[in-house]
C-alpha positions as CSV (number, residue, x, y, z in Angstrom):
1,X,45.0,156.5,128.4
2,X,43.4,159.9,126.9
3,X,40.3,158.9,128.8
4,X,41.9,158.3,132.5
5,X,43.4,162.0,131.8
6,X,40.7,163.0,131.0
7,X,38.7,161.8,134.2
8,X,41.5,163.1,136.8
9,X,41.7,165.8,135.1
10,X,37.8,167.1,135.9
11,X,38.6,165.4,139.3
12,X,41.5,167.4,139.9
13,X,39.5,170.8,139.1
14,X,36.4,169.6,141.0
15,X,38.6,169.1,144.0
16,X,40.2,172.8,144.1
17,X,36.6,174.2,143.5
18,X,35.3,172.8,146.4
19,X,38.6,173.8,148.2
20,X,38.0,177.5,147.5
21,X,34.4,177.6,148.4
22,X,35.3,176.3,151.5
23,X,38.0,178.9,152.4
24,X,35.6,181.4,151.4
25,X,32.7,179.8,153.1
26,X,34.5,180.1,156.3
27,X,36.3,183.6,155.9
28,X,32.6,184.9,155.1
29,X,32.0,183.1,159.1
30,X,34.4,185.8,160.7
31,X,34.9,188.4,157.8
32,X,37.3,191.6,158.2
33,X,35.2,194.8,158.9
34,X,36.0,198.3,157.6
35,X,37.7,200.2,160.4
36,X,35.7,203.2,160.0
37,X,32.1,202.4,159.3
38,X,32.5,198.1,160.7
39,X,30.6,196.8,157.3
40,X,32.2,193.2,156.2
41,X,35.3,193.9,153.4
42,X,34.5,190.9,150.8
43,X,36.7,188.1,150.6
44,X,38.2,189.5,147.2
45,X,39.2,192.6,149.2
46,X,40.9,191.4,152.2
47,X,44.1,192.9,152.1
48,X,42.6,196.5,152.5
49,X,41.4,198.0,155.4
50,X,38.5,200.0,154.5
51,X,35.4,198.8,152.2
52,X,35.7,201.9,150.1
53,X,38.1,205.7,149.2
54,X,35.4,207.4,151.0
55,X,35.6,205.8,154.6
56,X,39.7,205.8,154.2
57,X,39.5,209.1,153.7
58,X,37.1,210.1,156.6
59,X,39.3,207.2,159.1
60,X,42.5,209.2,157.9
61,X,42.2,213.0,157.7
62,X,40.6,214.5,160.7
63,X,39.4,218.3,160.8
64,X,41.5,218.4,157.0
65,X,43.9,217.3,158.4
66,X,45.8,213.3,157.4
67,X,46.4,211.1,160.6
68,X,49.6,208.9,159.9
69,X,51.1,206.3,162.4
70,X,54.6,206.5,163.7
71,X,55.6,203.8,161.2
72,X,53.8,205.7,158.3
73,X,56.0,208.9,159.4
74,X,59.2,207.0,159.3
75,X,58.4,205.9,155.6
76,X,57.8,209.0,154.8
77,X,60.8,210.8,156.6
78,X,62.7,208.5,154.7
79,X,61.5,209.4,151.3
80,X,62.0,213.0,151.6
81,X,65.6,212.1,153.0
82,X,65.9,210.7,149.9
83,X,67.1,206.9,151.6
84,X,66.3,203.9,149.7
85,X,63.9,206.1,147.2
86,X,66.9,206.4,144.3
87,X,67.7,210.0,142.5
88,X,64.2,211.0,142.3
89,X,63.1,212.4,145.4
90,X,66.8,213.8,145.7
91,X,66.4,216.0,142.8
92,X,63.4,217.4,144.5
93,X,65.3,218.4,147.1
94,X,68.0,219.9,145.7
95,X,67.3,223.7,146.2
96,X,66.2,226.2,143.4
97,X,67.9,229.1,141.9
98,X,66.3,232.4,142.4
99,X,65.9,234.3,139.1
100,X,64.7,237.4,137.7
101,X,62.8,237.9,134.0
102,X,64.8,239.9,132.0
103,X,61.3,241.3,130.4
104,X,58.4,241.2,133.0
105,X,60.5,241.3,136.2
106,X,58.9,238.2,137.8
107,X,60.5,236.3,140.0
108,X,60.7,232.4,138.6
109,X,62.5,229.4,140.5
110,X,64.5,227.2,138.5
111,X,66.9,223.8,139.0
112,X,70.8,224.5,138.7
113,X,70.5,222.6,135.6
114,X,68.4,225.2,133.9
115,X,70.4,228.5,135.2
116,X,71.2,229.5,131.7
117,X,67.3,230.4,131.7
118,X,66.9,234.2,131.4
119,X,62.3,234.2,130.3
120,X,59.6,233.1,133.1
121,X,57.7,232.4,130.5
122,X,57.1,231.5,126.6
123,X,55.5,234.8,126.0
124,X,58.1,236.4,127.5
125,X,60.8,234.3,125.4
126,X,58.9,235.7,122.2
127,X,58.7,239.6,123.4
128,X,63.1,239.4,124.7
129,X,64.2,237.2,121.6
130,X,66.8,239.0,118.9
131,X,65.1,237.5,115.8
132,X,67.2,240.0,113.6
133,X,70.0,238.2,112.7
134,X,67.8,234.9,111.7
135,X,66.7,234.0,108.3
136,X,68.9,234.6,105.5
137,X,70.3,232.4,102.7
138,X,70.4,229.1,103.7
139,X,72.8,226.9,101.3
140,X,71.3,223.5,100.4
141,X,67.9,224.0,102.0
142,X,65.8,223.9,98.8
143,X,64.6,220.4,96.8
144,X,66.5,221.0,94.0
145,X,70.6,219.2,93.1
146,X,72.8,221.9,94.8
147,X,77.2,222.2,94.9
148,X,79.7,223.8,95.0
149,X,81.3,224.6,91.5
150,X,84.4,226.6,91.3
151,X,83.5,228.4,94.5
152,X,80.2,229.4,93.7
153,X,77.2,227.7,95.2
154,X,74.7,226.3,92.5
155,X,70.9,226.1,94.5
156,X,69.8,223.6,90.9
157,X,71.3,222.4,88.1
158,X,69.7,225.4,86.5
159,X,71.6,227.8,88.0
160,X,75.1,225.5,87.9
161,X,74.2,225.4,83.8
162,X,74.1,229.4,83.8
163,X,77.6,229.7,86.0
164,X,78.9,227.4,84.0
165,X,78.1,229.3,80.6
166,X,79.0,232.7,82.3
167,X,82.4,231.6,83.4
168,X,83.4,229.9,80.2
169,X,82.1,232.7,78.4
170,X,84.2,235.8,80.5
171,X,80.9,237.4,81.9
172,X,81.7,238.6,85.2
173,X,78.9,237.8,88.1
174,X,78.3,237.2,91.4
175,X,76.3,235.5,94.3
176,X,73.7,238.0,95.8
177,X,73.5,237.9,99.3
178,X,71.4,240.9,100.0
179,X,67.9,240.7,101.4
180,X,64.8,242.7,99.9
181,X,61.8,243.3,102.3
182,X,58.7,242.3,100.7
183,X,54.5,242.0,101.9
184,X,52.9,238.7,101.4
185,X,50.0,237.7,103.3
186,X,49.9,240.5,105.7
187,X,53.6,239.9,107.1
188,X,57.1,240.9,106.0
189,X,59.2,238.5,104.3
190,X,63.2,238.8,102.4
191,X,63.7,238.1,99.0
192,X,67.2,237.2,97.9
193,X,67.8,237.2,94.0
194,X,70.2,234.6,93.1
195,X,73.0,236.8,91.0
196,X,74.3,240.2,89.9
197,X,75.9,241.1,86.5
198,X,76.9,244.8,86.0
199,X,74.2,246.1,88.1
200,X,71.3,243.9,87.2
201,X,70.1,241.4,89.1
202,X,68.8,237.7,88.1
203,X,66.6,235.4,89.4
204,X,67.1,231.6,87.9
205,X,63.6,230.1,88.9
206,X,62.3,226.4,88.0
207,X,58.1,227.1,88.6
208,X,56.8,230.0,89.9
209,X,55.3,230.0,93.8
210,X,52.4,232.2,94.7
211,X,54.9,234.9,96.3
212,X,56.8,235.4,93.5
213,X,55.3,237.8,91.7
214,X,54.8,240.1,95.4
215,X,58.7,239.5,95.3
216,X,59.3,240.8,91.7
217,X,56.3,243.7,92.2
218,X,58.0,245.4,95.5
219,X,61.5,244.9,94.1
220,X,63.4,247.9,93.7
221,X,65.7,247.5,91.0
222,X,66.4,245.8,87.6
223,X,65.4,242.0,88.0
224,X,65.3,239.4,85.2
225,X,63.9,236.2,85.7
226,X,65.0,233.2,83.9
227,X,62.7,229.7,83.5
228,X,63.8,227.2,81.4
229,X,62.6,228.4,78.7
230,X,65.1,231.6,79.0
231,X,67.6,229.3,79.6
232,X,67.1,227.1,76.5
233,X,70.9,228.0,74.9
234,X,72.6,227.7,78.2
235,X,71.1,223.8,78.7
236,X,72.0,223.4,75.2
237,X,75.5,224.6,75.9
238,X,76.4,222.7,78.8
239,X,74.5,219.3,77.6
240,X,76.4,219.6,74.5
241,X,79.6,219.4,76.8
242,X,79.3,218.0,79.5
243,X,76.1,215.7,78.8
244,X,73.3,215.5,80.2
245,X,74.2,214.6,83.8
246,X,76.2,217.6,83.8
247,X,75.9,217.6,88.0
248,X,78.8,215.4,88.1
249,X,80.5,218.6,88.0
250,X,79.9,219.3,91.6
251,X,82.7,219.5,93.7
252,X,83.0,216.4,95.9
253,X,80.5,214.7,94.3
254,X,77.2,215.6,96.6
255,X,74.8,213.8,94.8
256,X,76.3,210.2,94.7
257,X,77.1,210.1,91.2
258,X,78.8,206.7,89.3
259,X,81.7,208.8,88.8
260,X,84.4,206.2,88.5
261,X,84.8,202.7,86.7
262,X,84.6,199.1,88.3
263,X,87.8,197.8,88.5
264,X,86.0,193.9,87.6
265,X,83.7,194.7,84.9
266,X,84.1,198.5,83.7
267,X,81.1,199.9,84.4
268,X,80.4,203.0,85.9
269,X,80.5,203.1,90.2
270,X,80.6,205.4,92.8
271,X,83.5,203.7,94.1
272,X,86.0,201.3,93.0
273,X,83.2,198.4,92.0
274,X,79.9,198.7,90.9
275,X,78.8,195.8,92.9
276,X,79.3,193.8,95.9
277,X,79.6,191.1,93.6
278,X,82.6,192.5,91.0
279,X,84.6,193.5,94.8
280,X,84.7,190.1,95.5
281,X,85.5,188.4,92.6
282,X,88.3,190.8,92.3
283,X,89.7,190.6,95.6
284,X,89.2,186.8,95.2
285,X,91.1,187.0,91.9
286,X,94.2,188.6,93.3
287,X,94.9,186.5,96.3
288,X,95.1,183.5,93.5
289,X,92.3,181.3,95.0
290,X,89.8,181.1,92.5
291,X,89.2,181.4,88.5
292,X,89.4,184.8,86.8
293,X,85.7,185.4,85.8
């Protein structure tokens, strides 16, 4: 059987070969010519008119200018009518809003879509930009654990160790939130210190960057910085406590901490089981279907 398919099978493809040298055999008789310099358009080519880009662009643009048939200028009509063509070439015609630049005076075309567009250019975005009021403290834009605690915002556990000793102790501080020009690097930079007590300002660091110390050169009044080092009876204070995850002190728990118990087994979860597990065998429990576990 494998054998007879076999033999049809190179029959079969013999047969079309011979087919399609015969079609070509005889369109290669009475080939199409180009229509602007006559030379035969090969067989593979057939559909187009022209045997290459150069003579269709000689045959269809004379003295610079494009020769179109009355059915090519009905297509096009059409497509700049915007019929058949879908929302594309209708945006294009919708007509542009005439606007002025607020820096350079040009005069710039834009979409109605865009009139809230006041620069010509990016340059001229830069130059007419208020940058004044940007920068600033930013809460929660460093790497470290930050909270709320008691209203104040803690940037690292660090600092929510020292608010934490301060308050409990009666010392009476505050969040900075004044800026401090400094150089670094040929440009102008702000340097907010973290707190204030009585006058003197603090700075709770982790490691020290490669700006700090232009920060603390050009600063202009009493700074103390704190490491962890400085703040070696505060941990100990606080761990002694609280513990050592002492960030579960954070108001609305920011950091996904296991702050409750699991109804099944006890162990700490962040919500009312510790496990998809314990949920169901408790829910299973209570509606009396199965064994308590």
């Amino acid at each position: 059987m494998e054998r007879i398919k076999q033999k049809w099978g190179s029959i079969g493809g013999q047969t079309t070969k011979k087919y399609w040298i015969k079609v070509r055999s005889q369109y290669n008789k009475n080939p199409k010519c180009c229509k602007e310099c006559g030379k035969p358009i090969e067989y593979d080519k057939q559909r187009n008119n022209f045997c290459s880009h150069s003579c269709s662009a000689t045959f269809n643009q004379k003295d610079g200018k494009r020769v179109c048939s009355e059915q090519q200028k009905q297509v096009l009509s059409k497509m700049y009518k915007g019929i058949g063509f879908g929302n594309t070439i209708q945006r294009r015609l919708i007509p542009k809003l005439k606007k002025s630049c607020v820096v350079c005076g040009k005069i710039f075309f834009v979409s109605p879509s865009q009139n809230y567009r006041k620069f010509c250019s990016r340059k001229c975005s830069f130059e007419g930009q208020d940058y004044s009021k940007c920068g600033g403290i930013r809460i929660g834009s460093g790497r470290s654990k930050s909270g709320w605690y008691k209203g104040v915002f803690c940037n690292s556990s660090y600092e929510l160790a020292w608010v934490i000793f301060n308050l409990e102790h009666g010392f009476a501080f505050k969040r900075n939130t004044d800026g401090f020009d400094y150089e670094f690097e040929g440009k102008i930079h702000k340097y907010y210190p973290d707190f204030i007590i009585a006058g003197v300002y603090y700075e709770i660091k982790g490691y020290e960057m490669p700006n700090d110390k232009f920060k603390w050169k050009s600063f202009p009044h009493k700074l103390e910085i704190l490491f962890k080092n400085d703040l070696k009876e505060v941990l100990e204070y606080v761990k002694s406590k609280y513990g050592n995850d002492f960030i579960k002190l954070y108001e609305g728990n920011p950091h996904n901490d296991r702050l409750n118990k699991c109804l099944k087994c006890g162990k700490p979860a962040k919500n009312k089981f510790c496990s998809r597990k314990c949920g169901g065998i408790f829910l299973h429990n209570i509606s009396g279907n199965g064994v308590t576990g």
